[in-house]
PQR file of N, CA, C, O and H, with PARSE charges and radii, in Angstrom:
ATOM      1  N   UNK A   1      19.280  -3.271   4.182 -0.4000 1.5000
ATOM      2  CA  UNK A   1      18.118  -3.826   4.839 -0.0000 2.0000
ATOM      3  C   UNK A   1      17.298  -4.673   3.863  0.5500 1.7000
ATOM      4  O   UNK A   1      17.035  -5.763   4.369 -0.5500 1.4000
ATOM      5  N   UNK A   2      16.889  -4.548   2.825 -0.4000 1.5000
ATOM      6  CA  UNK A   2      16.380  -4.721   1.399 -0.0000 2.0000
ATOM      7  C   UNK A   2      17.458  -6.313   1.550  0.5500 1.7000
ATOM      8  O   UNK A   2      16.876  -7.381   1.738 -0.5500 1.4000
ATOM      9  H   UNK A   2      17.104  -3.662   2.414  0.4000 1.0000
ATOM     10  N   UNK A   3      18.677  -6.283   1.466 -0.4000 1.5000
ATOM     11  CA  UNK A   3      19.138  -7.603   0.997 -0.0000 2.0000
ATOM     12  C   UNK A   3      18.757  -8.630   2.262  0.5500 1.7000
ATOM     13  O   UNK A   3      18.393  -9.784   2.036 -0.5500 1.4000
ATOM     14  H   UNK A   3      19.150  -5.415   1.313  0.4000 1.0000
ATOM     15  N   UNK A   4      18.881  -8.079   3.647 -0.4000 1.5000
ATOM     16  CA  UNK A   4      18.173  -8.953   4.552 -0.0000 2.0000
ATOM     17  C   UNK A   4      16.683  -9.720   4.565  0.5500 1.7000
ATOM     18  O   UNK A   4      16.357 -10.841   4.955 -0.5500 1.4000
ATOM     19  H   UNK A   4      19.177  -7.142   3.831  0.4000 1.0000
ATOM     20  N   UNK A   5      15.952  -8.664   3.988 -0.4000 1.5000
ATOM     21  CA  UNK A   5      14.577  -8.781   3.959 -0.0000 2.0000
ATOM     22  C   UNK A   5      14.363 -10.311   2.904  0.5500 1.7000
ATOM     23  O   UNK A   5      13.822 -11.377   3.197 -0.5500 1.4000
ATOM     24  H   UNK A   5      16.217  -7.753   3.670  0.4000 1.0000
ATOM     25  N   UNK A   6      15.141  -9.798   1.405 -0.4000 1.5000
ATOM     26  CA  UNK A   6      15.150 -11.227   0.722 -0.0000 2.0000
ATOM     27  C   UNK A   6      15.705 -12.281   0.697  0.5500 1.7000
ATOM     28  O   UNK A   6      15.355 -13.176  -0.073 -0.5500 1.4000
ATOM     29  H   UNK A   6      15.580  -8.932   1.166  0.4000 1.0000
ATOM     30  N   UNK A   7      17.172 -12.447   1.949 -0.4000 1.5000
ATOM     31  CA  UNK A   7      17.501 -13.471   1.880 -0.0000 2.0000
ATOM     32  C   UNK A   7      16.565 -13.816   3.054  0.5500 1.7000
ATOM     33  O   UNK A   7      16.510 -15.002   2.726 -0.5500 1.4000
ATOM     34  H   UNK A   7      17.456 -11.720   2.574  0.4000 1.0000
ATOM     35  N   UNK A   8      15.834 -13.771   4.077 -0.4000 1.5000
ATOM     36  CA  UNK A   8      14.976 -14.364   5.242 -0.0000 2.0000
ATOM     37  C   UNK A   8      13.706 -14.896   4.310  0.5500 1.7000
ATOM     38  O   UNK A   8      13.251 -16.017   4.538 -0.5500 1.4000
ATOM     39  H   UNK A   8      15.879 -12.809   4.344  0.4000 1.0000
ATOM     40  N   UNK A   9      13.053 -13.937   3.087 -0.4000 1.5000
ATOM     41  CA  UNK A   9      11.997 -14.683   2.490 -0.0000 2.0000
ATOM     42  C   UNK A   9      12.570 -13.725   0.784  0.5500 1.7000
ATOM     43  O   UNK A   9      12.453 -12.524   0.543 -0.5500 1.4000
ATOM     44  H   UNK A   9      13.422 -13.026   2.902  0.4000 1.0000
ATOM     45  N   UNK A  10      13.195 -14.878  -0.151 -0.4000 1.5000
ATOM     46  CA  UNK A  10      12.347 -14.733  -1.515 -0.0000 2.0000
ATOM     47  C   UNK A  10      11.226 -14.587  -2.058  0.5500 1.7000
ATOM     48  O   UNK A  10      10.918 -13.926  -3.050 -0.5500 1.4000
ATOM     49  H   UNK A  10      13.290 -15.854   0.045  0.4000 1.0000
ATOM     50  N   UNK A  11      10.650 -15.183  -1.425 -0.4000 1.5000
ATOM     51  CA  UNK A  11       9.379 -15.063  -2.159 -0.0000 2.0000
ATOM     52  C   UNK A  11       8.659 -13.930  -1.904  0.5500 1.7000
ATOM     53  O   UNK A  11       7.562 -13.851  -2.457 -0.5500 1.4000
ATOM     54  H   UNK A  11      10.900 -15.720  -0.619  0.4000 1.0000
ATOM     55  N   UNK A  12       9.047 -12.947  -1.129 -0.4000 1.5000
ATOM     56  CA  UNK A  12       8.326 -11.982  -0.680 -0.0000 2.0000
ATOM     57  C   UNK A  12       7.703 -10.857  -2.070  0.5500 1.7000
ATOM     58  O   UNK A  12       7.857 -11.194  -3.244 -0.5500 1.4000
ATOM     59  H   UNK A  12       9.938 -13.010  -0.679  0.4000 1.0000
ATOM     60  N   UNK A  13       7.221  -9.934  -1.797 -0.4000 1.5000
ATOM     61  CA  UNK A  13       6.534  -9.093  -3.020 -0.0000 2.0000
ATOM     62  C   UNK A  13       7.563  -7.497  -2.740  0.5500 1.7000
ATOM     63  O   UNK A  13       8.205  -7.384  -1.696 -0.5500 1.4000
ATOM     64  H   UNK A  13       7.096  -9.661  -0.843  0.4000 1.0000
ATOM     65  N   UNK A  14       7.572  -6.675  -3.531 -0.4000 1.5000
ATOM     66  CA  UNK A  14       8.018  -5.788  -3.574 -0.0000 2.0000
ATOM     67  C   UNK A  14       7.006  -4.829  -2.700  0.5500 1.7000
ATOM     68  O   UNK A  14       7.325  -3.853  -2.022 -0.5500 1.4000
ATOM     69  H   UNK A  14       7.050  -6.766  -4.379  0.4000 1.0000
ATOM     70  N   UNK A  15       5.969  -5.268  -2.865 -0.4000 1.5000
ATOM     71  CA  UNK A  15       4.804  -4.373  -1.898 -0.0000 2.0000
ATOM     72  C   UNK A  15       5.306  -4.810  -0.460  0.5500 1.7000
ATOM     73  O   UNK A  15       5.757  -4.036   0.384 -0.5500 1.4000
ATOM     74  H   UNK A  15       5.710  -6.061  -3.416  0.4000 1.0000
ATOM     75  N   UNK A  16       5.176  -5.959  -0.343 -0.4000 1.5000
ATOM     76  CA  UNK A  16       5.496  -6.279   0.633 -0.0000 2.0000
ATOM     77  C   UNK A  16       6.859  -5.318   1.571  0.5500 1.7000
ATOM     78  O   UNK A  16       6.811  -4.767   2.670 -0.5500 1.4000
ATOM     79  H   UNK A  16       4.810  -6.588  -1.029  0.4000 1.0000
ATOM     80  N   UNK A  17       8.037  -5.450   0.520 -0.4000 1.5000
ATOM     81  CA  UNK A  17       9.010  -4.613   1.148 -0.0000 2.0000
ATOM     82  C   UNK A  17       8.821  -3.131   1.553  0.5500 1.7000
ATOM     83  O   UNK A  17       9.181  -2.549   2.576 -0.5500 1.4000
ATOM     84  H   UNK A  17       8.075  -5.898  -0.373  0.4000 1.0000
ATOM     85  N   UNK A  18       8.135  -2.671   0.430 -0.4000 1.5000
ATOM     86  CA  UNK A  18       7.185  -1.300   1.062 -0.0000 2.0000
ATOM     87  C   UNK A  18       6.622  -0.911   2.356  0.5500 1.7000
ATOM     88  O   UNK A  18       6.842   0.128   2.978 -0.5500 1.4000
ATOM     89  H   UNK A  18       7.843  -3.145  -0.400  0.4000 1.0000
ATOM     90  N   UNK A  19       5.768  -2.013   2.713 -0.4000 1.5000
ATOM     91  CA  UNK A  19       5.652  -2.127   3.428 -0.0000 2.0000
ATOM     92  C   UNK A  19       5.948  -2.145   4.609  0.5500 1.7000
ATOM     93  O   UNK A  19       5.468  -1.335   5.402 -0.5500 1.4000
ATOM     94  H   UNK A  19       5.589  -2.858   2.208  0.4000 1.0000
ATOM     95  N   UNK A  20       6.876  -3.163   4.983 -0.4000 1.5000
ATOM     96  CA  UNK A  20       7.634  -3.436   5.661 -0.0000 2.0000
ATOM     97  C   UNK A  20       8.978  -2.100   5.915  0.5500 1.7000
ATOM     98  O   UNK A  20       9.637  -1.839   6.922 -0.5500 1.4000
ATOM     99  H   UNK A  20       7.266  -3.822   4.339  0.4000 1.0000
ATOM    100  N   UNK A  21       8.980  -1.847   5.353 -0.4000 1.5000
ATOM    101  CA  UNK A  21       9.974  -0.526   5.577 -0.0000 2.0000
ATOM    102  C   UNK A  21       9.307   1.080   5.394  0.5500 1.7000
ATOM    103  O   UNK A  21       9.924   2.054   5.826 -0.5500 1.4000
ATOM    104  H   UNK A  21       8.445  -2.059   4.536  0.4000 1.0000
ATOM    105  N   UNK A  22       8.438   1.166   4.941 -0.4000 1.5000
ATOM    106  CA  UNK A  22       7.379   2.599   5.325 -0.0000 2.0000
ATOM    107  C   UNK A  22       7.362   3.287   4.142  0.5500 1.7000
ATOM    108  O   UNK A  22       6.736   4.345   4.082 -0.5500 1.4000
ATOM    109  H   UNK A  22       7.937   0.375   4.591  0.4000 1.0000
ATOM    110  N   UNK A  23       8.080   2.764   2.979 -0.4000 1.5000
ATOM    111  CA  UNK A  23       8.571   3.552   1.790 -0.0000 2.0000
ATOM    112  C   UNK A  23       7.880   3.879   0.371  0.5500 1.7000
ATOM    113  O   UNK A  23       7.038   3.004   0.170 -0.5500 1.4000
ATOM    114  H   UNK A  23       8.589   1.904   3.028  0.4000 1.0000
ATOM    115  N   UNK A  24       7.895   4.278  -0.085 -0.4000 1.5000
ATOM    116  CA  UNK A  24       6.688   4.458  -1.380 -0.0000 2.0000
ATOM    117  C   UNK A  24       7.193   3.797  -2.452  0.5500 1.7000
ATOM    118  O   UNK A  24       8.415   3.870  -2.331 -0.5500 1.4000
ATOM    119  H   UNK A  24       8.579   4.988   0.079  0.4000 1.0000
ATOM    120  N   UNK A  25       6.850   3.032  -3.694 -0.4000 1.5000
ATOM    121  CA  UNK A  25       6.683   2.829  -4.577 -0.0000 2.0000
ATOM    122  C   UNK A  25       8.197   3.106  -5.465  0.5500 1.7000
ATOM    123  O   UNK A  25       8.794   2.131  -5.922 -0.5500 1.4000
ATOM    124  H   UNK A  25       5.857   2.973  -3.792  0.4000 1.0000
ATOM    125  N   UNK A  26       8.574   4.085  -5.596 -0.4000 1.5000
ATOM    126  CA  UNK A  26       9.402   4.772  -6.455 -0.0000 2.0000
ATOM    127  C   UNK A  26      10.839   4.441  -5.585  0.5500 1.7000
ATOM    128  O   UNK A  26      11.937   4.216  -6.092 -0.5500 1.4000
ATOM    129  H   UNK A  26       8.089   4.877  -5.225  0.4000 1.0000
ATOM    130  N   UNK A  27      10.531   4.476  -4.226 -0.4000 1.5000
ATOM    131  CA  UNK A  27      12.152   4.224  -3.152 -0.0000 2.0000
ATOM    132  C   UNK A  27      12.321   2.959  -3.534  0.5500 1.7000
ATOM    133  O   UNK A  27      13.287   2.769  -4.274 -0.5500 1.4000
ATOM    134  H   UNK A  27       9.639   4.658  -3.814  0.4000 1.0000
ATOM    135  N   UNK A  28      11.735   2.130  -3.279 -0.4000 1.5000
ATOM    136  CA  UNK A  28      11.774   0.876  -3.407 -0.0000 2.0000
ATOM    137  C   UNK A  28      12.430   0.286  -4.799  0.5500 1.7000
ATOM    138  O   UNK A  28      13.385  -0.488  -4.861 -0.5500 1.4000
ATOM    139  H   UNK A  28      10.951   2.283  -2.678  0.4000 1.0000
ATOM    140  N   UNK A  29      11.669   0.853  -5.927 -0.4000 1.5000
ATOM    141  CA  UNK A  29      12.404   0.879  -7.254 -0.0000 2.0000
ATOM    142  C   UNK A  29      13.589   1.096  -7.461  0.5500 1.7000
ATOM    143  O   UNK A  29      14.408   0.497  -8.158 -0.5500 1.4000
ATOM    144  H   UNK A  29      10.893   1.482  -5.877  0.4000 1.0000
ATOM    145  N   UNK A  30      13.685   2.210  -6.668 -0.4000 1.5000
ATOM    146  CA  UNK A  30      15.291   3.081  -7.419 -0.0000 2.0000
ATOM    147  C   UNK A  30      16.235   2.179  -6.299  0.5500 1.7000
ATOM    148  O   UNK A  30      17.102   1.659  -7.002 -0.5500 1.4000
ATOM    149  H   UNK A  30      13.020   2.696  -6.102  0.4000 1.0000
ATOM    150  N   UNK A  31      16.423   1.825  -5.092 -0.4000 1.5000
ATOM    151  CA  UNK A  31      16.556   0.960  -4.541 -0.0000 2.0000
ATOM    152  C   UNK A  31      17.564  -0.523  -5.014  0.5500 1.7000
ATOM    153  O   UNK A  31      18.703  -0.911  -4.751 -0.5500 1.4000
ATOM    154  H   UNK A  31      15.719   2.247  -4.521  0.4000 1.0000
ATOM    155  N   UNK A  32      16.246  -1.107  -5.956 -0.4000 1.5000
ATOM    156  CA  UNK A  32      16.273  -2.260  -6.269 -0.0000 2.0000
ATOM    157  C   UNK A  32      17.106  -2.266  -7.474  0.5500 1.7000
ATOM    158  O   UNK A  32      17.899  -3.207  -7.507 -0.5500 1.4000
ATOM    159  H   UNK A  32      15.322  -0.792  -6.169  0.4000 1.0000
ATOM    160  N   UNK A  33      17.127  -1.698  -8.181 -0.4000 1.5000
ATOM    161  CA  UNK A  33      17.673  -0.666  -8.900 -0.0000 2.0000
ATOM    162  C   UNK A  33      19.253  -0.941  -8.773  0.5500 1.7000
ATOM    163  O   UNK A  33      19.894  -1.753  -9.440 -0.5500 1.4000
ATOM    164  H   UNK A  33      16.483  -0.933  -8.154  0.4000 1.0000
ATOM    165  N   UNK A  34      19.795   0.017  -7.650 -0.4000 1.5000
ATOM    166  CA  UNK A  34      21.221   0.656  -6.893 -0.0000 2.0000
ATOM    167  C   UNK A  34      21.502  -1.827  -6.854  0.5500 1.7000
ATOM    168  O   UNK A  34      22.318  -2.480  -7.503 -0.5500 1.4000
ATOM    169  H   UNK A  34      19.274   0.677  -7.108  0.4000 1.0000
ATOM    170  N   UNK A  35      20.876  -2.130  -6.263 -0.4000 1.5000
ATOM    171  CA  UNK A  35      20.929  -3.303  -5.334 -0.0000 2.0000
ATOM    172  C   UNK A  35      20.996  -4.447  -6.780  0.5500 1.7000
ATOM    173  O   UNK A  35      21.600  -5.520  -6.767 -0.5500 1.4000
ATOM    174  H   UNK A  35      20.213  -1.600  -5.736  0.4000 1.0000
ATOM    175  N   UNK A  36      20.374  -4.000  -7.725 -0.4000 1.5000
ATOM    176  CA  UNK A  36      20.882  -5.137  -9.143 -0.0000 2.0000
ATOM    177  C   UNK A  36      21.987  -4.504  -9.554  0.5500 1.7000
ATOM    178  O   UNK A  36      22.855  -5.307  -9.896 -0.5500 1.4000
ATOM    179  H   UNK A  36      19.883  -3.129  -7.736  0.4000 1.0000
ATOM    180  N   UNK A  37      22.269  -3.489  -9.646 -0.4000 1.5000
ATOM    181  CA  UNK A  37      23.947  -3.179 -10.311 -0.0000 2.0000
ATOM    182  C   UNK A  37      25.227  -3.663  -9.273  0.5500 1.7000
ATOM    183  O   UNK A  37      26.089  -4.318  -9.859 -0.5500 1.4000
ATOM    184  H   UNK A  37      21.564  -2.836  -9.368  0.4000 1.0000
ATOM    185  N   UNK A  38      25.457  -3.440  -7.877 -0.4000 1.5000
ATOM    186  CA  UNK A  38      26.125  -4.097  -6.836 -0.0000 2.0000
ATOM    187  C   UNK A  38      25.853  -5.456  -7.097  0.5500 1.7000
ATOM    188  O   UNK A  38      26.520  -6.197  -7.820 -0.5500 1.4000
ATOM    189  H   UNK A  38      24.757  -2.907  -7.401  0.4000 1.0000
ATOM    190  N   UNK A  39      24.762  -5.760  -6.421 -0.4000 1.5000
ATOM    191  CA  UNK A  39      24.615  -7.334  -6.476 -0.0000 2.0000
ATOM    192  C   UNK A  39      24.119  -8.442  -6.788  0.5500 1.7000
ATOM    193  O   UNK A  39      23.943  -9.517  -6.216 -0.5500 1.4000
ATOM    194  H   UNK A  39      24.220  -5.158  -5.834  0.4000 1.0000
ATOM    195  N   UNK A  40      23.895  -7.973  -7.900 -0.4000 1.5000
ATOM    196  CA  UNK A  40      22.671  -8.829  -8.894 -0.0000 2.0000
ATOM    197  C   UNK A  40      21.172  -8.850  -8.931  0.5500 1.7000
ATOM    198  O   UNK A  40      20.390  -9.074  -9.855 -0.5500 1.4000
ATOM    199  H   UNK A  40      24.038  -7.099  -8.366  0.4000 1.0000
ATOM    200  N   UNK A  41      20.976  -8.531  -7.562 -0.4000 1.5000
ATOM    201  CA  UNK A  41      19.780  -9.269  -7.340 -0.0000 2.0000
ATOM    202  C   UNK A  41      18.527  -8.923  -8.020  0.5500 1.7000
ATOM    203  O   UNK A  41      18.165  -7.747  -7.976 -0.5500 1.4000
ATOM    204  H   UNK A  41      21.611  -8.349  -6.812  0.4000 1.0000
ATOM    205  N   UNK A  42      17.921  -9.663  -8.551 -0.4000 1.5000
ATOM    206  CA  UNK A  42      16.780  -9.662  -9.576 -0.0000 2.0000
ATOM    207  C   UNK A  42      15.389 -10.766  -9.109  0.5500 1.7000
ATOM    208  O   UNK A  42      15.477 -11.334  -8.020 -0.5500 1.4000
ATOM    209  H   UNK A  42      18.215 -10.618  -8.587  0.4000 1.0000
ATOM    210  N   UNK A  43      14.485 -10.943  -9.751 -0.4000 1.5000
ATOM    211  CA  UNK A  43      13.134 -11.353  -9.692 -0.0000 2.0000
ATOM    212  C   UNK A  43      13.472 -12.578 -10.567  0.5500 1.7000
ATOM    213  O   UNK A  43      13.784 -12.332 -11.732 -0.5500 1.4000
ATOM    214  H   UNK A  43      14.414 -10.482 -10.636  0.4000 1.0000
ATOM    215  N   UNK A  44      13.454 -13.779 -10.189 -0.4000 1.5000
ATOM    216  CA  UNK A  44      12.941 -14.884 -11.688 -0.0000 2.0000
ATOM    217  C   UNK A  44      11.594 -15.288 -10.962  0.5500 1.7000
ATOM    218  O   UNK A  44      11.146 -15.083  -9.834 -0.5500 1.4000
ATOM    219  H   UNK A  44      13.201 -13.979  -9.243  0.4000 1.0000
ATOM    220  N   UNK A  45      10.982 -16.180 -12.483 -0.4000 1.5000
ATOM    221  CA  UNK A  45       9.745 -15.925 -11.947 -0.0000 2.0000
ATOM    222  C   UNK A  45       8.476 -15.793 -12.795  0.5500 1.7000
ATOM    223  O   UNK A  45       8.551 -15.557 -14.001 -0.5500 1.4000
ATOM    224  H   UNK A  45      11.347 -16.347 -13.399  0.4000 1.0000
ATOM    225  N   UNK A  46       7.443 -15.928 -12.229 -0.4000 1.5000
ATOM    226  CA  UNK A  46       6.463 -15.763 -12.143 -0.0000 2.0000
ATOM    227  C   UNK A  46       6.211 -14.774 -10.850  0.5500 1.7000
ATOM    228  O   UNK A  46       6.885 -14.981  -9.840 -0.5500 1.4000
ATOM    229  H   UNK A  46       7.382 -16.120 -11.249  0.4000 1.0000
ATOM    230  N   UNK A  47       4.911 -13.322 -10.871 -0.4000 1.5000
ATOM    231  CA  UNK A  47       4.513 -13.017 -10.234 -0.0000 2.0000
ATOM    232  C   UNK A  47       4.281 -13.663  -8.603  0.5500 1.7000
ATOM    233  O   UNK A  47       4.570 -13.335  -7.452 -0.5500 1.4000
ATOM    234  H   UNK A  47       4.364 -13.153 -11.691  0.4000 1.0000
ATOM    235  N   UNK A  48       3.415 -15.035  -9.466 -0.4000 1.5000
ATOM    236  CA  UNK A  48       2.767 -15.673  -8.355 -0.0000 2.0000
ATOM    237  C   UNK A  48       3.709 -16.867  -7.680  0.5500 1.7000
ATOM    238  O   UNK A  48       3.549 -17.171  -6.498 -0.5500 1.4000
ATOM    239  H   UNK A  48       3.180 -15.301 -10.400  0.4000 1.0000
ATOM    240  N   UNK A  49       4.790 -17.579  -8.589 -0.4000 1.5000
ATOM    241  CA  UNK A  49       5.665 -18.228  -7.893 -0.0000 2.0000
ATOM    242  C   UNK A  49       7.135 -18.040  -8.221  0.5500 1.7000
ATOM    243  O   UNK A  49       8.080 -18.827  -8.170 -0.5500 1.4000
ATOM    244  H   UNK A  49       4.920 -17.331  -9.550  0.4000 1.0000
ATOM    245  N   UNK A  50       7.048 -16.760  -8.574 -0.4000 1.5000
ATOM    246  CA  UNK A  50       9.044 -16.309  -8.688 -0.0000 2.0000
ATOM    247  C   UNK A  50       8.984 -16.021  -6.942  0.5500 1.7000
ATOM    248  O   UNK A  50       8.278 -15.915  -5.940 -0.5500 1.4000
ATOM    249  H   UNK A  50       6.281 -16.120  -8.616  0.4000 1.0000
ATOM    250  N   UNK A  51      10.565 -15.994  -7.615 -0.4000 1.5000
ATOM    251  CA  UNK A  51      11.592 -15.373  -6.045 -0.0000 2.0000
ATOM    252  C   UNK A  51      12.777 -14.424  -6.473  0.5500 1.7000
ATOM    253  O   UNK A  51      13.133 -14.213  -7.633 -0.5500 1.4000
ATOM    254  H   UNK A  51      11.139 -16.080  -8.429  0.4000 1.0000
ATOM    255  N   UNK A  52      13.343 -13.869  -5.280 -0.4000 1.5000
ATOM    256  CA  UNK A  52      14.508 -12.486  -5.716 -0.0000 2.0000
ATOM    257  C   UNK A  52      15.510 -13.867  -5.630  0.5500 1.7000
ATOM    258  O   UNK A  52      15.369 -14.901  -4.978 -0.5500 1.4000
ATOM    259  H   UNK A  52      13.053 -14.040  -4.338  0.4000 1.0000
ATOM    260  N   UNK A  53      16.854 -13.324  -6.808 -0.4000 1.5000
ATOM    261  CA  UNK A  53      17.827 -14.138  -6.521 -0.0000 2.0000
ATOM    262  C   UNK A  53      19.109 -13.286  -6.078  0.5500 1.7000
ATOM    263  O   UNK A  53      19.051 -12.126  -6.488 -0.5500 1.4000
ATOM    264  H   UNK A  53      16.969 -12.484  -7.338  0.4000 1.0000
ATOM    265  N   UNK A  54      19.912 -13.504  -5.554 -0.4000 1.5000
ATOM    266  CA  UNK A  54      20.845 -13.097  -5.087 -0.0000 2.0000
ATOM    267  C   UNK A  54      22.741 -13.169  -5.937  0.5500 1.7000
ATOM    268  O   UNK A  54      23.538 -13.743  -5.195 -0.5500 1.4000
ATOM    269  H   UNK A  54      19.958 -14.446  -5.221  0.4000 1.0000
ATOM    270  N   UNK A  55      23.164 -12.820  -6.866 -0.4000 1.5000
ATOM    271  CA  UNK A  55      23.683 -13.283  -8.046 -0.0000 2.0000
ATOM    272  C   UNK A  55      25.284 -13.345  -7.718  0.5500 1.7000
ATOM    273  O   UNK A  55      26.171 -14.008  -8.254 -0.5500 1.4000
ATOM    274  H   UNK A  55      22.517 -12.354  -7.469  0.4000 1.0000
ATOM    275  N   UNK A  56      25.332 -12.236  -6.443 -0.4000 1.5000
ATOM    276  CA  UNK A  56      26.708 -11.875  -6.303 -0.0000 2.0000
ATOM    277  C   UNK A  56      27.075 -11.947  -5.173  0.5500 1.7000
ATOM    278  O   UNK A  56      28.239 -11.668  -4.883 -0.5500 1.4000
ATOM    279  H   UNK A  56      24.611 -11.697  -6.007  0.4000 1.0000
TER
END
């Protein structure tokens, strides 16, 4: 769900995904986490104008 969420918007915030899925802080991490070792995906960036990239 997480890889849907960032390919519809990069630019989105990690709060944001929290959000959006009901989850706390730490899910989201460990998560993102599981989701950069599979498939790259990481933050470049700036806070205010990075985006998630998608690597794999």
């Amino acid at each position: 769900m997480i890889i849907a969420i960032i390919k519809n918007n990069p630019r989105i915030t990690r709060k944001d995904i929290e959000d959006m899925l009901g989850v706390g802080h730490t899910t989201i991490q460990n998560d993102l986490r599981i989701l950069k070792e599979q498939y790259g995906v990481h933050y470049e960036g700036s806070s205010k104008t990075g985006e998630w990239v998608i690597s794999k």
